[in-house]
C-alpha positions as CSV (number, residue, x, y, z in Angstrom):
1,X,44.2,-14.5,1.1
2,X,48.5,-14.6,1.3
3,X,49.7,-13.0,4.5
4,X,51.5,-9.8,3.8
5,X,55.2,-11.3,4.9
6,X,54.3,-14.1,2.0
7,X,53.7,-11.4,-0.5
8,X,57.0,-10.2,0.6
9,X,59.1,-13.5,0.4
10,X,57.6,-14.5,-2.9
11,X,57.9,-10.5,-4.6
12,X,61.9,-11.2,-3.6
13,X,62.0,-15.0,-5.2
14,X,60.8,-12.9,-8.6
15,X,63.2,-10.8,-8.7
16,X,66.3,-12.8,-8.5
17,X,64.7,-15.8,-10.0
18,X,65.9,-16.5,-14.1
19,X,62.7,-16.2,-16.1
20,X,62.3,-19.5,-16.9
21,X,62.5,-20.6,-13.2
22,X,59.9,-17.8,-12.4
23,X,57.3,-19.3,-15.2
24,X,58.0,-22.4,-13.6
25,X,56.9,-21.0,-9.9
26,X,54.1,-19.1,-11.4
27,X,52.3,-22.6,-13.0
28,X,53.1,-23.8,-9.6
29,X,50.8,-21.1,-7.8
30,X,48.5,-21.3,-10.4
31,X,48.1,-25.3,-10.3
32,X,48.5,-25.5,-6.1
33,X,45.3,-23.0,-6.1
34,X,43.8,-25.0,-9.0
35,X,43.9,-27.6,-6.7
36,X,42.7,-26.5,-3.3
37,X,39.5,-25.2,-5.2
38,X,39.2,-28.7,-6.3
39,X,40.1,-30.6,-3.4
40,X,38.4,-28.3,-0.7
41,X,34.9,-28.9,1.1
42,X,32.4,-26.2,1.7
43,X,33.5,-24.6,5.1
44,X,30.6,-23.6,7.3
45,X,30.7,-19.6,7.7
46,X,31.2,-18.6,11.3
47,X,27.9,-16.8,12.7
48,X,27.8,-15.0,16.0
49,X,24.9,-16.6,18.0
50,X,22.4,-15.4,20.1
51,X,20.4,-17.8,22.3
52,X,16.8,-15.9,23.3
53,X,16.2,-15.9,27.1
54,X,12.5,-16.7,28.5
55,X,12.3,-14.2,30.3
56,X,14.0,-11.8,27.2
57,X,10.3,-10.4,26.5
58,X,9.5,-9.3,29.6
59,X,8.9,-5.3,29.9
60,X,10.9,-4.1,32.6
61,X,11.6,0.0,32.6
62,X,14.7,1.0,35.3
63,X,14.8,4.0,37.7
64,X,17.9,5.1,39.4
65,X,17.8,6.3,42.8
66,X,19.8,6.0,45.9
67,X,19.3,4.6,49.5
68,X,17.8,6.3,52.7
69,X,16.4,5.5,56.1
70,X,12.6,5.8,56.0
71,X,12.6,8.2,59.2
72,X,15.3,10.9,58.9
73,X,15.3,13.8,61.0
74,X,17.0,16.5,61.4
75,X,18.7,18.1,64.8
76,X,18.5,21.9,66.2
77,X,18.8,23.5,69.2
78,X,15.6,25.2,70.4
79,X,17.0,27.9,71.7
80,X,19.8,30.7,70.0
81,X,23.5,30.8,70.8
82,X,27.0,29.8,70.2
83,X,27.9,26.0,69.6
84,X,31.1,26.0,71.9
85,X,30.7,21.4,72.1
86,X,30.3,18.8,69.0
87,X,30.7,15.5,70.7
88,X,29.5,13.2,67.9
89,X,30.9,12.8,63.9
90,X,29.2,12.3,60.3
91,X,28.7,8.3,60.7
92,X,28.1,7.7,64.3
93,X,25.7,5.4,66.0
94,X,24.0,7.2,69.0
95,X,21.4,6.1,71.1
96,X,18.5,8.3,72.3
97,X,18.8,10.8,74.4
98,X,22.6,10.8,73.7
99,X,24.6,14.0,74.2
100,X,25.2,15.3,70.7
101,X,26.5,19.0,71.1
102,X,26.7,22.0,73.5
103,X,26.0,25.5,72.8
104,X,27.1,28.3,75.5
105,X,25.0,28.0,78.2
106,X,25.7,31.5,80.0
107,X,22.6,33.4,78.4
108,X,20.4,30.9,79.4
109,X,21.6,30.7,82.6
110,X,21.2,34.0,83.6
111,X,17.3,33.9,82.0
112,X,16.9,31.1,84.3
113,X,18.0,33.3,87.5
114,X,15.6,36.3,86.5
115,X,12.9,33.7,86.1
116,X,13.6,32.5,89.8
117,X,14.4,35.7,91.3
118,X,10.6,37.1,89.7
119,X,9.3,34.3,91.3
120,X,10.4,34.8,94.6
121,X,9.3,38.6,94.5
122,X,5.6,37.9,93.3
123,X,5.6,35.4,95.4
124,X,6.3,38.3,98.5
125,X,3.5,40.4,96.9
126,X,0.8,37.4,96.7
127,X,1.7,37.1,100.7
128,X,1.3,40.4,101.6
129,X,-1.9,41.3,99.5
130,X,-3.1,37.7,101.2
131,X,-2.8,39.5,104.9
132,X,-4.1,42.5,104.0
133,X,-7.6,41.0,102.1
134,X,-7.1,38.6,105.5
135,X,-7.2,42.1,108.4
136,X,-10.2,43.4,106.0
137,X,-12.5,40.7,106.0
138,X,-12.0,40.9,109.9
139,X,-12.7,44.6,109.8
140,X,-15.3,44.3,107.8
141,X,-16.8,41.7,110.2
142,X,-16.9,44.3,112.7
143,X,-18.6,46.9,110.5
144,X,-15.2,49.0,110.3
145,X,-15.0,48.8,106.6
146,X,-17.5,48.8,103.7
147,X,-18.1,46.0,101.2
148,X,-16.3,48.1,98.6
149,X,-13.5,48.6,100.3
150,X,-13.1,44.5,101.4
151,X,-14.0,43.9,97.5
152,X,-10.8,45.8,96.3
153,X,-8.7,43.4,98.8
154,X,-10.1,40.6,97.4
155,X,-9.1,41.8,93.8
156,X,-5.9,43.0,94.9
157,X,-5.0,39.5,96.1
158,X,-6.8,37.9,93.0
159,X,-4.0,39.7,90.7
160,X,-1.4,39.1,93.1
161,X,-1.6,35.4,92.9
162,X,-2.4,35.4,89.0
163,X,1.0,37.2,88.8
164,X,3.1,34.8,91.1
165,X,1.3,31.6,88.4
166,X,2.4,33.9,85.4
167,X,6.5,34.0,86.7
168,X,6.4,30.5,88.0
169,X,5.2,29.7,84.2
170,X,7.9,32.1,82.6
171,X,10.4,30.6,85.1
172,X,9.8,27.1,84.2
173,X,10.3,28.3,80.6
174,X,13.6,29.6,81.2
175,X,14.8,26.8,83.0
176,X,13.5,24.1,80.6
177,X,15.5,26.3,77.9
178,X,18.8,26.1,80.0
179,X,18.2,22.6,79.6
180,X,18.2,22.9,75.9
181,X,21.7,24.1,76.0
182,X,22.5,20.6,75.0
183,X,21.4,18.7,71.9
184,X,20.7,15.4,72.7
185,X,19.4,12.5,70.3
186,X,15.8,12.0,70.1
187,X,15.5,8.3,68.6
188,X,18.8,5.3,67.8
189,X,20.1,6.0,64.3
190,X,23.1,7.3,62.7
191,X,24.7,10.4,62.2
192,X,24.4,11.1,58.3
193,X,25.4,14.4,57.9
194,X,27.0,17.2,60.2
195,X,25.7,20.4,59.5
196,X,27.0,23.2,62.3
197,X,30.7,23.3,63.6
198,X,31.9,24.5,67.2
199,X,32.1,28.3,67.0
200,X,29.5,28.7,65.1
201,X,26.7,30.9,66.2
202,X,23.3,29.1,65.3
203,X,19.3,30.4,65.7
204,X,16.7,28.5,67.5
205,X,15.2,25.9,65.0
206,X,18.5,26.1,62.7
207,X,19.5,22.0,61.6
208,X,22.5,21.1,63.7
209,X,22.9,17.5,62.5
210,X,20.9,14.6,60.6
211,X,20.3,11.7,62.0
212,X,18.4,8.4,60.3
213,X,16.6,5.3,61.6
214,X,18.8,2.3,59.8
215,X,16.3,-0.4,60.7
216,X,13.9,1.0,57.8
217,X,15.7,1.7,54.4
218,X,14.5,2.7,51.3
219,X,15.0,3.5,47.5
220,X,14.6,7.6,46.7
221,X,13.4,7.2,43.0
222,X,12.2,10.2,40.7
223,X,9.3,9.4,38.4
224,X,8.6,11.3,35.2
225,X,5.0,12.5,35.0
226,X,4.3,10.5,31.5
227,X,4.9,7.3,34.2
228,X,3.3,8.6,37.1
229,X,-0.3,6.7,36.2
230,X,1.8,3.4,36.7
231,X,3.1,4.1,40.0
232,X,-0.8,4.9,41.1
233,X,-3.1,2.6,39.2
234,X,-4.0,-0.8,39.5
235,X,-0.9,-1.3,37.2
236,X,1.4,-0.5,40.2
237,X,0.0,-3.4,42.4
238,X,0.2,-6.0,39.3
239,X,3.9,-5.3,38.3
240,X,6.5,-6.2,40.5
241,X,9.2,-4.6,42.0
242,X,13.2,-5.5,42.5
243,X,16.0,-3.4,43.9
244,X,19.5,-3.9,43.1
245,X,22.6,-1.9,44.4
246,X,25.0,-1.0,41.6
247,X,28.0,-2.1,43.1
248,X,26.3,-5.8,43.2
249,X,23.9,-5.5,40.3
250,X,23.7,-9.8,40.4
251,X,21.6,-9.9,43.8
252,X,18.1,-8.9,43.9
253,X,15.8,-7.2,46.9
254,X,11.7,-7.6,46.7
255,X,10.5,-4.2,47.4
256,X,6.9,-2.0,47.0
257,X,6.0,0.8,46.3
258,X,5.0,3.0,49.8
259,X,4.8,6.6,49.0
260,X,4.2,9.0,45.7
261,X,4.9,12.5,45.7
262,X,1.9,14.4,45.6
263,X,3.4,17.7,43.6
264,X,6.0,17.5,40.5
265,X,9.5,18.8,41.5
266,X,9.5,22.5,39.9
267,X,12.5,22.1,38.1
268,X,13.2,18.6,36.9
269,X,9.0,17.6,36.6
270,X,9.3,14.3,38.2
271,X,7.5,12.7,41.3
272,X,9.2,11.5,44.0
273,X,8.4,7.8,44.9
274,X,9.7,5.7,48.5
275,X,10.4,2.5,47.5
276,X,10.4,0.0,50.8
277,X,12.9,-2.7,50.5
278,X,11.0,-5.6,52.1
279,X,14.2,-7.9,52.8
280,X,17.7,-6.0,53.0
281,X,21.2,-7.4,54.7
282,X,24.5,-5.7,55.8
283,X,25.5,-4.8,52.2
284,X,22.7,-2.2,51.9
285,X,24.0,0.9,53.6
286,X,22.8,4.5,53.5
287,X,23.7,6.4,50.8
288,X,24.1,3.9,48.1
289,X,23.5,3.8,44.6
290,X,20.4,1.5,43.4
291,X,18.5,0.8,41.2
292,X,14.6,-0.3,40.7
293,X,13.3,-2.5,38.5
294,X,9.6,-1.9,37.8
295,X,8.7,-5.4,36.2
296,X,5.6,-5.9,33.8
297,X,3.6,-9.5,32.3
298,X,5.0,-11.1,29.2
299,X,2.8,-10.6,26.2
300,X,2.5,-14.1,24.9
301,X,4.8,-15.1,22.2
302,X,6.2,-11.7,22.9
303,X,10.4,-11.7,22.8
304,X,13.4,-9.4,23.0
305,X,16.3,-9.9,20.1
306,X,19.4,-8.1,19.3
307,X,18.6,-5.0,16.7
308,X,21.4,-6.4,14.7
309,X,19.5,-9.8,14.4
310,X,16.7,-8.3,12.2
311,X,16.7,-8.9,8.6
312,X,15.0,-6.8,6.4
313,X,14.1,-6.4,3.2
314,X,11.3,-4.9,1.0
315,X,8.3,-5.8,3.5
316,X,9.3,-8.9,5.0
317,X,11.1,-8.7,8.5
318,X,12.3,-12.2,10.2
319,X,15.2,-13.5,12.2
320,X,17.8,-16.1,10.9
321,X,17.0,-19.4,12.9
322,X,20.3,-22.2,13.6
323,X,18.8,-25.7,13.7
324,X,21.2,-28.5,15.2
325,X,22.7,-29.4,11.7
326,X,24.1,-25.3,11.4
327,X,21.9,-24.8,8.8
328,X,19.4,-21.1,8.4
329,X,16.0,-20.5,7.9
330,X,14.0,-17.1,7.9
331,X,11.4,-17.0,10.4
332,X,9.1,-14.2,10.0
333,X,8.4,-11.9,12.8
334,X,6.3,-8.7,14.0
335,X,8.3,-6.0,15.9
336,X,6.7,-4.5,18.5
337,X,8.7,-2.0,20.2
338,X,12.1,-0.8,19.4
339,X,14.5,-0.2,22.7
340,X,18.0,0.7,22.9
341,X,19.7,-2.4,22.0
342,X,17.2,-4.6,21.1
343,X,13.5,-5.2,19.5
344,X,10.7,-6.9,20.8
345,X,9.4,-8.7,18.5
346,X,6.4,-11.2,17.9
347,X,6.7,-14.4,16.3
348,X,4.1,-15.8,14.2
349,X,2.4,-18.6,14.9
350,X,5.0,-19.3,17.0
351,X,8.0,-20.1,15.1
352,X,10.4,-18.8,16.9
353,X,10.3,-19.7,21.1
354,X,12.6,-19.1,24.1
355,X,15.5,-20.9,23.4
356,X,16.1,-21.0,20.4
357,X,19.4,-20.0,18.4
358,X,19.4,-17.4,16.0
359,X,22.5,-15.2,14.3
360,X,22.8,-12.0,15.8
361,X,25.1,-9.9,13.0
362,X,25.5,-10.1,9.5
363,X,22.2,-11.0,8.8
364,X,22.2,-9.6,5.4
365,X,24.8,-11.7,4.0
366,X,23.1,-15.2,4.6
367,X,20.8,-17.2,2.1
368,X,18.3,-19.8,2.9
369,X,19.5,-22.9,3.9
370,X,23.0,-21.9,4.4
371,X,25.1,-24.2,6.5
372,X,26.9,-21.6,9.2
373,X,28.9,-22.4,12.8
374,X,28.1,-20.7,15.5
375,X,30.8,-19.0,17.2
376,X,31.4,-20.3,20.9
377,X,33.0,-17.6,23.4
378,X,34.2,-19.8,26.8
379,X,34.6,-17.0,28.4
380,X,31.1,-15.5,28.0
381,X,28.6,-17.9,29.1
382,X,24.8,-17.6,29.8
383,X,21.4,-17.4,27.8
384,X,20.9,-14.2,25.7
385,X,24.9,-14.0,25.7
386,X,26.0,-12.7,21.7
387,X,29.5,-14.1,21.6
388,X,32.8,-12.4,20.5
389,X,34.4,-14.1,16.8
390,X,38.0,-15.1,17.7
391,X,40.9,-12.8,16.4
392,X,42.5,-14.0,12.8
393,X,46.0,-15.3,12.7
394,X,48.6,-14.4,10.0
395,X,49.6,-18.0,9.0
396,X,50.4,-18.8,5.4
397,X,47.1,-20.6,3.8
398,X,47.4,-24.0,2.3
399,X,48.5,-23.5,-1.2
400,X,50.8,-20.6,-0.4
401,X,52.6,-23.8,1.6
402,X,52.3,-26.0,-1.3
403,X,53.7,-22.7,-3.3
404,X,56.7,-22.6,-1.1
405,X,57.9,-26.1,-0.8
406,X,57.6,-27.2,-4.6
407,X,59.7,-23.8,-4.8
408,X,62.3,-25.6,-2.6
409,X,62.8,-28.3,-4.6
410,X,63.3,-26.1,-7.9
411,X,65.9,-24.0,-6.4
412,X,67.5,-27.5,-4.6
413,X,66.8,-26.8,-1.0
């Protein structure tokens, strides 16, 4: 086909050109394409290859999920008041028993005082009612007093001293709880999240801070309940089981499975599942994006092709095969399963393996035995890798050359 600035130049040569000297250039055309038809060997059609993986069959089904520390707890006071301290940020590595924030102590404090100050009275009662059950007994001894009147001492004193355990109990109470005016850490971890802010008035119980174990991580995953018998059965133990972070999708982590949710989430229907990540390094960090890979068994002769490699027509479905001289032949083949971008498929009797080269587009436009060239893409290497047909240049074809220089020497150039 003549480029569109060829059209051009030779349109403009017509219309100045006398009319003999344009029947002249016309034969010329005519004879240089006469002769390129004659002279020209069959050119192999370019044919985007796909080379089919061994592993290409293999059932694999993705869940998205994201990083978390397997022991992740969260922080509260356990007693009411106003946080007046945060001494640690969102990110943080603390230690146990580290200072984490302050709430105003004041209240506390003074709870702590009346729990003393009880103690000290009943303790003053428990003495006297001792002395007096003490002088009655010695009474009594001397047949001043009766045994009814000696029995009320002795339950007087009884109470006395069951009153003084009761404020030494409440007083410990208070005093643990002015020691509760500061949050401290209760395991080494990190701070993940911050929760509260100084000023802010909290209840006893109410989450502070979060704080997660990074020596354990795992993968948060959400299961869809049509999957869930996979994740149980003896399937789950068969399968294996890769993570991969999405900002390095090229590095994988063995993992298994270690928890399933017992209860559907009420809104989206899926179970939650705890992946454990049995070898991890310094690029997994909390919080990131992953990935798992539930892996299944290859079905024998079972493969995975590009959709666009399937050729069709009336019943018969097969694959264009490349042997090593370029030339095609239909292989027949049994599709299994239709995924997104590609078919499994079953060869029969094994005529097409792992391996092999087949065309991946323009299927329907091939006949048997057709010689073809697959296309080679340097920059997109690997097994299972379709590559891209280079872009077309606009240079004139070889009898629009011929066209143009036998029109030089007619016009004397």
């Amino acid at each position: 086909m003549r480029s569109y600035g060829t059209k051009r130049k030779l349109s403009f040569l017509y219309s100045y050109l006398p009319v003999s000297a344009a029947i002249v250039l016309t034969l010329a055309l005519g004879l240089a394409g006469c002769a390129k038809q004659d002279t020209s060997p069959v050119q192999a059609r370019p044919a985007l290859a796909y080379k089919i993986p061994a592993t290409s069959g293999l059932d694999s089904e993705v869940f998205a999920g994201d990083i978390h520390a397997r022991v992740e707890a969260d922080h509260a006071f356990r007693v009411a008041g106003k946080i007046v301290q945060r001494l640690v940020d969102a990110g943080a590595e603390v230690k146990k028993g580290q200072a984490l924030a302050r709430i105003d102590s004041q209240d506390v404090k003074f709870a702590a005082d009346a729990g003393k100050a009880q103690v000290a009275a009943q303790q003053t009662e428990t003495e006297f009612a001792d002395a007096e059950l003490k002088r009655f007994q010695d009474l009594f001894g001397k047949g001043f007093v009766s045994k009814s009147a000696l029995d009320q001492k002795v339950n007087v004193a009884n109470a006395a001293k069951a009153r003084l355990d009761a404020a030494r109990a409440q007083s410990s109470v208070s005093i643990n709880q002015e020691g509760y005016a500061t949050l401290t850490a209760e395991t080494n971890g990190v701070v993940t999240q911050v929760l509260a802010e100084a000023g802010q008035v909290v209840a006893a119980g109410q989450a502070v801070m979060k704080i997660a174990n990074p020596q354990e991580k795992e993968l948060s995953i959400s299961v869809p309940e049509a999957k869930l018998g996979e994740f149980k059965g003896k399937g789950a133990v068969s399968r294996e089981l890769r993570v991969a972070l999405w900002s390095n999708p090229g590095k994988y982590y063995k993992a298994k499975i270690r928890e399933v949710g017992g209860a559907a989430d009420p809104v989206t229907r899926t179970y939650a599942v705890r992946v454990t990540l049995l070898e991890i390094d310094d690029a997994i960090q909390l919080g990131m994006s992953a990935y798992a890979v539930f892996i299944g068994n290859n079905e024998a002769d079972t493969l995975a092709v590009p959709l666009s490699s399937l050729y069709v027509r009336d019943k018969t479905t097969g694959v264009w095969q490349i042997a090593t001289d370029g030339k095609v032949t239909l292989k027949a083949v049994t599709v299994i399963q239709y995924r997104e971008t590609s078919a499994v498929i079953k060869a029969s009797n094994g005529s097409v393996r792992p391996g092999d080269l087949i065309v991946a587009a323009g299927v329907h436009k091939l006949r048997e035995g057709e010689v073809v060239k697959p296309i080679v893409d340097p920059v997109i290497t690997g097994d299972g890798k379709v590559a891209l047909a280079p872009a077309p240049t606009a240079t004139p074809e070889p009898e629009q050359k011929q066209a143009l220089a036998l029109l030089d020497r007619i016009l004397g150039r």
